[in-house]
TORLUMGU-674032 format. One record per residue (C-alpha): residue in three letters; x, y, z. Coordinates in steps of 0.02 Angstrom, whole numbers, plus 50000, padded with zeros to 5 digits. Layout:
N
AlaXYZ;...
***
This chain:
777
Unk500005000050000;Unk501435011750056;Unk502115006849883;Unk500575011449778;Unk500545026749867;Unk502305033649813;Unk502145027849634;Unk500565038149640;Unk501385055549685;Unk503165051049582;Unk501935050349431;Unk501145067349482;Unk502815073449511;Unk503355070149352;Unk501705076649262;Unk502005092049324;Unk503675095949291;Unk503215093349108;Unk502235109549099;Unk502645125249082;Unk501365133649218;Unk501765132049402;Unk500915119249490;Unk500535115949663;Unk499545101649747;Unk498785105849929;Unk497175097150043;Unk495775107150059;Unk496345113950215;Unk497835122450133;Unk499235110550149;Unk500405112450027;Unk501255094149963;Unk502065095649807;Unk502655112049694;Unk503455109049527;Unk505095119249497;Unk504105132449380;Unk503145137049556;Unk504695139849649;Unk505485150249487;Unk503965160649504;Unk503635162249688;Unk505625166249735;Unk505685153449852;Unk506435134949884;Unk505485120449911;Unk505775114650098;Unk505075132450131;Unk503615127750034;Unk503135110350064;Unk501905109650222;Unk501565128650186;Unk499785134350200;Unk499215138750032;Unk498215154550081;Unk499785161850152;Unk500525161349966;Unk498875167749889;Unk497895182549928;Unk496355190649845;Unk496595204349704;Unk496345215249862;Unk497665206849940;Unk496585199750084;Unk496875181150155;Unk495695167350132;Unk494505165050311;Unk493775149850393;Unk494955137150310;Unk494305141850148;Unk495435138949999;Unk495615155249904;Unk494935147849710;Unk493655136649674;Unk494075117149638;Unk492765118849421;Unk494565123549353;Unk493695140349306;Unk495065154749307;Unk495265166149480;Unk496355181049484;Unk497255182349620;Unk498705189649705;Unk500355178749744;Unk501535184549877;Unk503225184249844;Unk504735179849958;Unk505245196549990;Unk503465201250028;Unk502805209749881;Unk501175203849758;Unk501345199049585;Unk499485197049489;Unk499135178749454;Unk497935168249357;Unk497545152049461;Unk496585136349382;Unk496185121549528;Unk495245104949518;Unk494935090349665;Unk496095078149618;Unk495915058449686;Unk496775044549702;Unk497095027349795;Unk496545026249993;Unk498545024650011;Unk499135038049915;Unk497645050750004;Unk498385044550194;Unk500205047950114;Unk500065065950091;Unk498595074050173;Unk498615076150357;Unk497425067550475;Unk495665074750449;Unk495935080950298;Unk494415079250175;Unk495225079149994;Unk496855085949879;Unk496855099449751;Unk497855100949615;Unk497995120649542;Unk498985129649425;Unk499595146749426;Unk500105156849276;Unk500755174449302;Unk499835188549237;Unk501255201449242;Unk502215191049082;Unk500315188849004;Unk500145207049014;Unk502025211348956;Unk501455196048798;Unk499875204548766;Unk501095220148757;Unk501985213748656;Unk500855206248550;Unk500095225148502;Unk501715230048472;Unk501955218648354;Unk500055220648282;Unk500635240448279;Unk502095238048194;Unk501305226048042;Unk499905239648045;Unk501435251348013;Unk502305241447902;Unk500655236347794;Unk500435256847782;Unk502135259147720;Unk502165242947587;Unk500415247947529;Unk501215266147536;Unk502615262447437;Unk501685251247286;Unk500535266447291;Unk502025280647240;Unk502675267147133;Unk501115262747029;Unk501025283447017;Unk502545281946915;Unk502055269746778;Unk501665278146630;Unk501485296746704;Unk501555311546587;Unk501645325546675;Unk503165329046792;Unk502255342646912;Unk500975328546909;Unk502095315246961;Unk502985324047089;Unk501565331247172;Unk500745314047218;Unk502405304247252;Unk502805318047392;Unk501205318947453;Unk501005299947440;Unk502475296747554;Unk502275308947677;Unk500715299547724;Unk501535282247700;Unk502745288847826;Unk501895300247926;Unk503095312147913;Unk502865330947915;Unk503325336047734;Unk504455331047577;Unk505385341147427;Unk506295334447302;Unk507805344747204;Unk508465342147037;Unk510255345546981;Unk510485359546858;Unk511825368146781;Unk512735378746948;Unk511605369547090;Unk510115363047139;Unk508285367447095;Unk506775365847178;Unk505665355647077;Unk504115349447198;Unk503755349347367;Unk502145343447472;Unk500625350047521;Unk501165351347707;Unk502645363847672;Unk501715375247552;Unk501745388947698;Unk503405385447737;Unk505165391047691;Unk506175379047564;Unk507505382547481;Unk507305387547302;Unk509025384247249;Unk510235379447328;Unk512175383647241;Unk513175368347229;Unk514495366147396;Unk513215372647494;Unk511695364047598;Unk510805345947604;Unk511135341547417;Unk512775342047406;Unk513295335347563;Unk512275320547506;Unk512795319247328;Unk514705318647403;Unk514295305647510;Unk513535294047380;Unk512145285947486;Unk510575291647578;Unk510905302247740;Unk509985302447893;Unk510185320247973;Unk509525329248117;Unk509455349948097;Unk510105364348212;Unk509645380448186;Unk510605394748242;Unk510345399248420;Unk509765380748465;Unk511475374448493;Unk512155383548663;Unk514165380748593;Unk513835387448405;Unk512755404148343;Unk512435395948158;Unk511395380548100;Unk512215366248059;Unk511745346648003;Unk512495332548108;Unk512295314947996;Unk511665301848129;Unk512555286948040;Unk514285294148017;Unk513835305948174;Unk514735320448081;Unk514195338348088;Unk514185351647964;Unk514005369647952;Unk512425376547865;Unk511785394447845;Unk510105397947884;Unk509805402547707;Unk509665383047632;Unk509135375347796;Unk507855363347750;Unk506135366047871;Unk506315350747980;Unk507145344248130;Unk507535325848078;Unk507665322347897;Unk508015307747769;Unk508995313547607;Unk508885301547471;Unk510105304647302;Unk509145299947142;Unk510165291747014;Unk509795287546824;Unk511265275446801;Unk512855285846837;Unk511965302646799;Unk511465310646958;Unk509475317846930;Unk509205325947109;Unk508945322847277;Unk507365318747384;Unk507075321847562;Unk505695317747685;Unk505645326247861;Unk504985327048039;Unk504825344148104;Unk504755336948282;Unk506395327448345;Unk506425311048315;Unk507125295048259;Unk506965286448064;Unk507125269448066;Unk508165261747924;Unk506615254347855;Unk505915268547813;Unk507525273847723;Unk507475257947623;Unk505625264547578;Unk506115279847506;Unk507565273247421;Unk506655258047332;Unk505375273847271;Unk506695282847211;Unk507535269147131;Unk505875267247030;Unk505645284847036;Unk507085289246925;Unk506405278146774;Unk504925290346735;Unk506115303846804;Unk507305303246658;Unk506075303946529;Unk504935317746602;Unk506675329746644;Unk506875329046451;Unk505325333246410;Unk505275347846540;Unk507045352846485;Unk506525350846299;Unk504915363146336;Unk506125375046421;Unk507065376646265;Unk505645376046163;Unk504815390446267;Unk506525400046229;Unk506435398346061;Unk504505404746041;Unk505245420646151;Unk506575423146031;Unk505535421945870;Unk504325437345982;Unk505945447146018;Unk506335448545832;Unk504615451345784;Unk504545464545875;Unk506365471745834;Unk506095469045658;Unk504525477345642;Unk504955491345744;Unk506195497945602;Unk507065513145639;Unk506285518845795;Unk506775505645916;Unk506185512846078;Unk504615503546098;Unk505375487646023;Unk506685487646160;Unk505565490246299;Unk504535474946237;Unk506055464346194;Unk506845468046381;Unk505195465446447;Unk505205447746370;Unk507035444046422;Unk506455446746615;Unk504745437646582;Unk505615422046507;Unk507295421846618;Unk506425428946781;Unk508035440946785;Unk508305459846841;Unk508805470646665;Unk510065484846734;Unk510665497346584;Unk512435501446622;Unk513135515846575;Unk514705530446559;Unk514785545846676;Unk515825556146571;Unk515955569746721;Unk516685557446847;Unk517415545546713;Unk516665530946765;Unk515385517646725;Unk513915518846825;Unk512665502946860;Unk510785507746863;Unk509885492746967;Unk507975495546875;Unk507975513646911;Unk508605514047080;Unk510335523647120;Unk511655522047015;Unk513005513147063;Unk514835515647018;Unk515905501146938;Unk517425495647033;Unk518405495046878;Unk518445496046672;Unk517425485846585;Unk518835475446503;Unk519505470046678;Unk517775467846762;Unk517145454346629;Unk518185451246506;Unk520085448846632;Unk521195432846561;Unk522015434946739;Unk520365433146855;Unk519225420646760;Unk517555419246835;Unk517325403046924;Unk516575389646811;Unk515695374546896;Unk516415355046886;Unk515995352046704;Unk515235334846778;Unk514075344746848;Unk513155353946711;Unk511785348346653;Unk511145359046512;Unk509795359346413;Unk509635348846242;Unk509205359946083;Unk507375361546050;Unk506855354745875;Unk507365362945744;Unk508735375345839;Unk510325381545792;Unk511875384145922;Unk512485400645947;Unk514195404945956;Unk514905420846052;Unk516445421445941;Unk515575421045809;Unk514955438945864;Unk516025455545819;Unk515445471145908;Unk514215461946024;Unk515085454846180;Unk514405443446311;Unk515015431746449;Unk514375426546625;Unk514565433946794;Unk514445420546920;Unk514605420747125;Unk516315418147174;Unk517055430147003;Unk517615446347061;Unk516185454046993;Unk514925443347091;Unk515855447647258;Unk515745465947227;Unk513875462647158;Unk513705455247333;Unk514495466347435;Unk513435480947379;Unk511735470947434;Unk511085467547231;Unk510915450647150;Unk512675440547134;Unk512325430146968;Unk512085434246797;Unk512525437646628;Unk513325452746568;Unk513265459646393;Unk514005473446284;Unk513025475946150;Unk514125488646040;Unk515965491446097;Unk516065504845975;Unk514695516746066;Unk515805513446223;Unk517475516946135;Unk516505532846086;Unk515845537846253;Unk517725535646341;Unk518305547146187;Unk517055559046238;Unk517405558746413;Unk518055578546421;Unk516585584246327;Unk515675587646473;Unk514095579846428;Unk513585572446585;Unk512875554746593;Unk512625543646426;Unk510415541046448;Unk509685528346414;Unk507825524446394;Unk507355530946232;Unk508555519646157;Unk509575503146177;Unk511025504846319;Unk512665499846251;Unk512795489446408;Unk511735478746505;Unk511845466646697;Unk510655451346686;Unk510695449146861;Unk509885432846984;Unk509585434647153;Unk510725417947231;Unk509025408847281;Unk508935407347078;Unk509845396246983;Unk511245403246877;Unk510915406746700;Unk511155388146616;Unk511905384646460;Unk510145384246332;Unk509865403446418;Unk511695407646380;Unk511285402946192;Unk509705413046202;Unk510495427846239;Unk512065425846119;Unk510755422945986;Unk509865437446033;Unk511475446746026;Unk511745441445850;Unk510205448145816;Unk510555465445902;Unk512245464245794;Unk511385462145622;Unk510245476445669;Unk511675488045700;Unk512795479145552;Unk511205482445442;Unk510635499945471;Unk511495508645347;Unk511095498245232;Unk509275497845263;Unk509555514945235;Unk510235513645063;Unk508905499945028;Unk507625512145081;Unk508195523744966;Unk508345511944814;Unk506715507044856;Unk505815523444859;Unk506695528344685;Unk505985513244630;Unk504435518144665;Unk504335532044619;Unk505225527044451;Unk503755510244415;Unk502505517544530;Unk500815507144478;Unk499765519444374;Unk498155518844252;Unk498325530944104;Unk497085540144044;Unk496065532243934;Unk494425540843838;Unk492985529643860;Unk493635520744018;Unk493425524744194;Unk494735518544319;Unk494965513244486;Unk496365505044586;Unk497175499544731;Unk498955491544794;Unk499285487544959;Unk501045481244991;Unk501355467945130;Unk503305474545128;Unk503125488545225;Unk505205489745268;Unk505405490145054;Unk503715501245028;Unk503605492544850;Unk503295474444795;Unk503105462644658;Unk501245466544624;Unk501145480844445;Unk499805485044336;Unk499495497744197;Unk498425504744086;Unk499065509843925;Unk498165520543749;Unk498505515143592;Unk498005522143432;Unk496215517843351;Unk495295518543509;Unk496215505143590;Unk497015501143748;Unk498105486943847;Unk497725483744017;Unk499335474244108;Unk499145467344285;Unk500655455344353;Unk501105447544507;Unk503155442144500;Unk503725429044635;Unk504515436644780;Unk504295452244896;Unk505275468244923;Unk506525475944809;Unk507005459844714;Unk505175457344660;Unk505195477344628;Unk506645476344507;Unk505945461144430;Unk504185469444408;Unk504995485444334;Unk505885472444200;Unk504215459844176;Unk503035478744165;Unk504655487844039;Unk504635473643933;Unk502535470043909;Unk502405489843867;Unk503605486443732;Unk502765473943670;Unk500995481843685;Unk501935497543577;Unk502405482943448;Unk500485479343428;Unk500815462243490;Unk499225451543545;Unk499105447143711;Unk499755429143701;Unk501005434243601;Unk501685448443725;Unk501655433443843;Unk502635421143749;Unk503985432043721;Unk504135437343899;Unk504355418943948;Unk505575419043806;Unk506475433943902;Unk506425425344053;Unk506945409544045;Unk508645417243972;Unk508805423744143;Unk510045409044245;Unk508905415044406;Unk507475399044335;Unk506675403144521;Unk505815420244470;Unk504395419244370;Unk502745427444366;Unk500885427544336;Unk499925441544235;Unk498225446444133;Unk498385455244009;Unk497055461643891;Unk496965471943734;Unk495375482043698;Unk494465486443567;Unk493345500543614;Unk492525505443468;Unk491595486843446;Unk491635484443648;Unk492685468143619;Unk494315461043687;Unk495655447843712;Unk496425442543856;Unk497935429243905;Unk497745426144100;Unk499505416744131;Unk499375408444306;Unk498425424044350;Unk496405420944454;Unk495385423644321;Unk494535442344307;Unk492855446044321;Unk491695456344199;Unk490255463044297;Unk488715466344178;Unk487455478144237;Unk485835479844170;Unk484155487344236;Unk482695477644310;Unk481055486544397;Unk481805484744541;Unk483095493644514;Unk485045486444437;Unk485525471744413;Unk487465463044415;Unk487925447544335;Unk489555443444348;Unk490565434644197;Unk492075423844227;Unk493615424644111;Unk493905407644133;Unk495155404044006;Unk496895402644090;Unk498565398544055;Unk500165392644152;Unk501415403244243;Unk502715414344143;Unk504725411044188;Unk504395390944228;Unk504665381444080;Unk505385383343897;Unk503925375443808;Unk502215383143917;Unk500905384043806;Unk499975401643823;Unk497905401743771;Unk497065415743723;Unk495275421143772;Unk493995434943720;Unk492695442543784;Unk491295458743754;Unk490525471943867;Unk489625485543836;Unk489025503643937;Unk489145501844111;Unk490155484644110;Unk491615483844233;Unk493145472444206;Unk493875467844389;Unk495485462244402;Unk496455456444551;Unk498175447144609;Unk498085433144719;Unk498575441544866;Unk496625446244887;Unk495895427244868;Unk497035421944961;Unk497115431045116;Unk496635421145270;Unk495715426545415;Unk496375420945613;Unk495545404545612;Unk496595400045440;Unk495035403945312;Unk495425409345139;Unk494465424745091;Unk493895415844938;Unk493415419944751;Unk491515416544800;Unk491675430844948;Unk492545440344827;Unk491035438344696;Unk489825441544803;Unk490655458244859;Unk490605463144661;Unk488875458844630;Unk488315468844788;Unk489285485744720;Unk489505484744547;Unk487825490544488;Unk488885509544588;Unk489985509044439;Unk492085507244467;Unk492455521544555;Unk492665518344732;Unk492365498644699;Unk494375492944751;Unk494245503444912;Unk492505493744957;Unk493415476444922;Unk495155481045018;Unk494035486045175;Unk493205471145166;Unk494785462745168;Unk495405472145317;Unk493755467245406;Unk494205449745357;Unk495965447645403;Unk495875461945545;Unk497035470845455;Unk498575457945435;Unk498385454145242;Unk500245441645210;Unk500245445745025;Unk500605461644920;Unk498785464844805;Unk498455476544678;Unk496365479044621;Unk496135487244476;Unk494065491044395;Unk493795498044216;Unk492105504344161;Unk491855505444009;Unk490795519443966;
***
């Protein structure tokens, strides 16, 4: 029996060493008998203290009150009690206890319970104080894959807003803003690398009322710090006055716990940030950054975030940049087709053309134009920075911008990244320029210390637009005159200046400005002999000027409106000549070409079909020998198109060759009760151009009119004109016009069509056109 007894509690023994809860077995009056080694781990005590122990001295209520009338302190259903579990050195630890009424063999009950004793429990006690630190855990575990869900559904988020995007402002704006939320950070910018530093290309919604950096100068700031360290940075910000030891800002790198000094001017708005480089390949694109504005500390997975977006980033990053950089020098281009517009058309006068082409040149390059210019009292040039006070050079010209000895300081080559060519654009070369002179002025040249010292922008581009005038003015310099003004015309010398938050002027600008200055260079190469042209020109005209004879029988009208205004004559003639035996030639030409080359060649084509006319040649005939005359010439490129039409007025017939010419109208009136009528006859039979080809064939037409019938002819300047949507005028407008006024008779009947041209084409006819009405009496 004694046997059975302590096989019985060996097996229990060995039961409850095998789990991993403390156990204890006690009587129901208390008595402890047996704790497995997890209890005595747990409780702090050994086991010969233990063993015999009354159990409701070990366990106490939750308000730490003992158990009364030798009442065990749990119940015996194995339902879960919370109680309190004293430790050795007298302090309470929270437990969860489990008990049940265990039984066994009459031997093994008299072996361990006392005398008296009714029955054995058998409980288990699990401490709530590692449940609670598990259950801790457990949510911070739960928080963390909550986190980490955010950030991986964050991250495919910015990278599926990269496939396929095709706007960059686009793109940027939702990758920042995406991973500022991914990350719960505070804000995010990213920079791109341009030619001299760093631009500012996109930054989130969080920072828009806050200071970033709009450039930032290469050597300076976040950027380059990070770009000379290869690989992302994680850096914590002081600003000046926050550190006790140092009175300016600075950024201290967490990994390579390095600190660096950082003006206040390209501090980034945060007080912890992540800085990310963006790579294409080798070619460096930019750099990101993400920041806290609050103190605190990024984890290296959410570095590895950033950097996997960027990596993907920089794919649809290469692409867009070219596009953007392409539209930049596209943009250019359009400005420097409206600069010449405007100086080519202004002509002479050139005062309101240069205050519209230097009004472009800040629009497109966002710079400050100040005129420089030669105080001939003091002897000195004089700086005006946009009409504020003038500011004395320290130096001559020659030494300031153009010194062999003192270059200006050029950034790493490596660095530039300038702008391809837009479509269709030619380079510029500055020494291919002779009176025109231009060159930079950058920060650390002498002239962008001294730019700096007196408080004005320290970057820029300087130009000299005629070193003659200036080689004039220092001639001059004893003459007393005062200060060279400028205003109503072009300053010989002029400061593009940047404030440093800009970038510097990049290389596609540079070539928009040297082409500009070849522009300004032909104008000033030109001018005398646009002078002389103007002159040949108006002898010309007044030599061939377009004129209808007097003719008995015929009344005349006509009209020529040259689209040449710079050469005041064209190709466009006509003329009206009496012949003997009441009859007359009516000529009207058009010769390829505008200006005084078409002028000359109109004088010839108009010489030559008089001559002809005086021969009593037909029409045809004066043509063919004029494309006789002119296909001698080895210039095969001019030709021209004519009517011309010999009248017979006595039996109201005539004969006509129109050569390449629209075909003329004959407008025949007659009356009705209502009042006139017009019908309007077409001369339909037509010919090919004169001056193309040897072997043309040349058709000749005929046609009558009678009293009050008006022949309209007209070059295809008029049928052609278009309005601003791209509509031709039209020979059916045309008609139309004629049969609504030609009932009035010719006189007045070109002015009525040329004002309904104007209407039209709001007064921007292309095309030189001559009208011309006869009515025949």
């Amino acid at each position: 029996m004694e046997s059975s007894g302590r096989d019985e509690l060996a097996e229990l023994t060995r039961v409850a060493e095998l789990t991993s809860d403390a156990v204890v077995a006690c009587g129901f009056d208390g008595s402890i008998f047996h704790v497995n080694s997890r209890f005595l781990e747990l409780a702090g005590v050994t086991r010969e203290r233990v063993i015999d122990a009354d159990i409701k001295d070990l366990l106490f209520s939750d308000s730490f009150e003992r158990s009364s009338d030798h009442r065990l302190p749990f119940s015996l259903d194995g339902s879960d009690c919370t109680l309190m579990l004293k430790l050795s050195d007298g302090s309470f630890i929270p437990v969860l206890v489990r008990a049940i009424q265990i039984s066994g063999s009459g031997s093994f009950r008299r072996r361990i319970l006392k005398r008296g004793a009714r029955g054995s429990a058998l409980l288990t006690v699990r401490s709530l104080e590692e449940r609670y630190a598990y259950d801790r855990q457990m949510r911070r575990v739960l928080t963390e894959l909550q986190t980490a869900n955010k950030r991986l559904s964050g991250t495919l988020s910015v990278i599926m807003s990269t496939i396929g995007a095709e706007s960059l402002p686009a793109l940027l704006d939702t990758v920042l803003n995406k991973l500022v939320d991914a990350l719960e950070a505070d804000g995010s910018e990213v920079y791109f690398s341009e030619s001299g530093g760093f631009k500012l290309r996109g930054v989130s919604k969080s920072l828009e009322r806050d200071y970033v950096p709009e450039f930032i100068p290469f050597g300076v700031g976040v950027p380059t710090y990070v770009l000379r360290k290869g690989s992302s940075c994680r850096l914590s910000v002081v600003r000046p006055g926050e550190d006790a030891q140092s009175e300016s800002g600075s950024i201290y790198d967490l990994d390579a716990r390095k600190s660096r000094t950082l003006r206040s001017h390209y501090m980034p708005p945060y007080k912890t940030l992540i800085a990310v480089p963006l790579f294409f390949g080798t070619q460096v694109l930019g750099v990101m950054e993400l920041g806290w504005k609050r103190p605190t500390t990024s984890r290296a997975y959410d570095v590895n975030v950033i950097e996997v977006v960027c990596d993907y980033l920089s794919i649809e990053l290469i692409s867009l940049v070219t596009s953007m950089r392409s539209n930049r020098a596209a943009e250019l281009g359009r400005s420097l087709n409206q600069v010449r517009d405007a100086l080519y058309a202004a002509g002479e006068d050139q005062s309101i053309a240069w205050a519209e082409a230097m009004g472009e040149v800040r629009r497109v390059l966002a710079c400050h134009v100040c005129p420089i210019a030669y105080n001939t009292e003091l002897g000195v040039y004089e700086l005006d920075f946009e009409g504020g006070s003038r500011v004395p050079l320290p130096g001559d010209i020659d030494q300031l911008f153009f010194s062999t000895t003192a270059p200006a300081a050029r950034v790493n080559p490596f660095n530039r990244d300038a702008f391809p060519g837009y479509p269709g654009a030619e380079r510029a070369s500055d020494a291919d320029l002779e009176n025109v002179r231009i060159t930079r002025v950058e920060r650390l040249s002498r002239v962008g210390t001294w730019l700096a010292s007196q408080g004005l922008p320290e970057q820029g581009v300087f130009i000299e637009l005629d070193r003659r005038v200036r080689r004039a003015m220092e001639d001059d310099a004893g003459s007393g005159t005062g200060l060279v003004a400028w205003g109503s015309t072009a300053p010989s010398m002029l400061l593009l200046l940047r404030d440093d938050s800009q970038e510097p002027i990049d290389d596609v600008e540079f070539d928009y400005l040297v082409r500009l200055a070849h522009d300004f260079e032909l104008i000033s190469n030109d001018a005398t002999e646009r002078t002389e042209t103007t002159r040949i020109a108006q002898t010309l005209q007044a030599g061939m000027r377009s004129t209808l004879g007097e003719v008995p029988g015929i009344i005349s009208d006509s009209l020529y409106s040259s689209a040449t205004r710079q050469a005041l004559v064209g190709g466009d003639f006509y003329t009206l000549m009496r012949l003997p035996d009441d009859r007359a030639v009516m000529i009207l030409g058009d010769v390829s070409g505008k200006g005084i080359e078409a002028a000359s060649m109109s004088a010839l084509v108009k010489t030559a079909l008089t001559a002809y006319a005086w021969e009593g040649m037909s029409p045809v005939a004066m043509v063919r020998a004029l494309n006789t005359m002119l296909m001698s010439f080895s210039r095969v490129e001019t030709f021209a198109t004519m009517f011309v039409a010999k009248l017979d007025l006595r039996r109201g017939e005539g004969v006509y060759c129109s050569a390449g010419h629209p075909p003329s109208m004959l407008l025949h009136t007659t009356d009705a009760p209502g009042g006139s009528v017009c019908e309007a006859e077409l001369l339909s039979t037509q010919s090919g151009v004169v001056g193309a080809f040897e072997t043309m064939a040349f058709q000749s037409g005929s046609f009558t009119f009678g009293s009050g019938d008006v022949l309209f002819m007209y070059t295809d300047g008029a049928i052609e004109a278009r309005d601003a949507a791209g509509e031709f005028f039209g020979e059916q407008r045309l008609r139309d016009i004629l049969l609504a006024h030609g009932a009035d008779g010719a006189r007045g009947l070109c002015q009525v069509v040329l004002d309904e041209l104007d209407a039209f084409t709001d007064s921007a006819l292309e095309d030189d056109i001559a009208l011309v009405a006869l009515e025949f009496a």
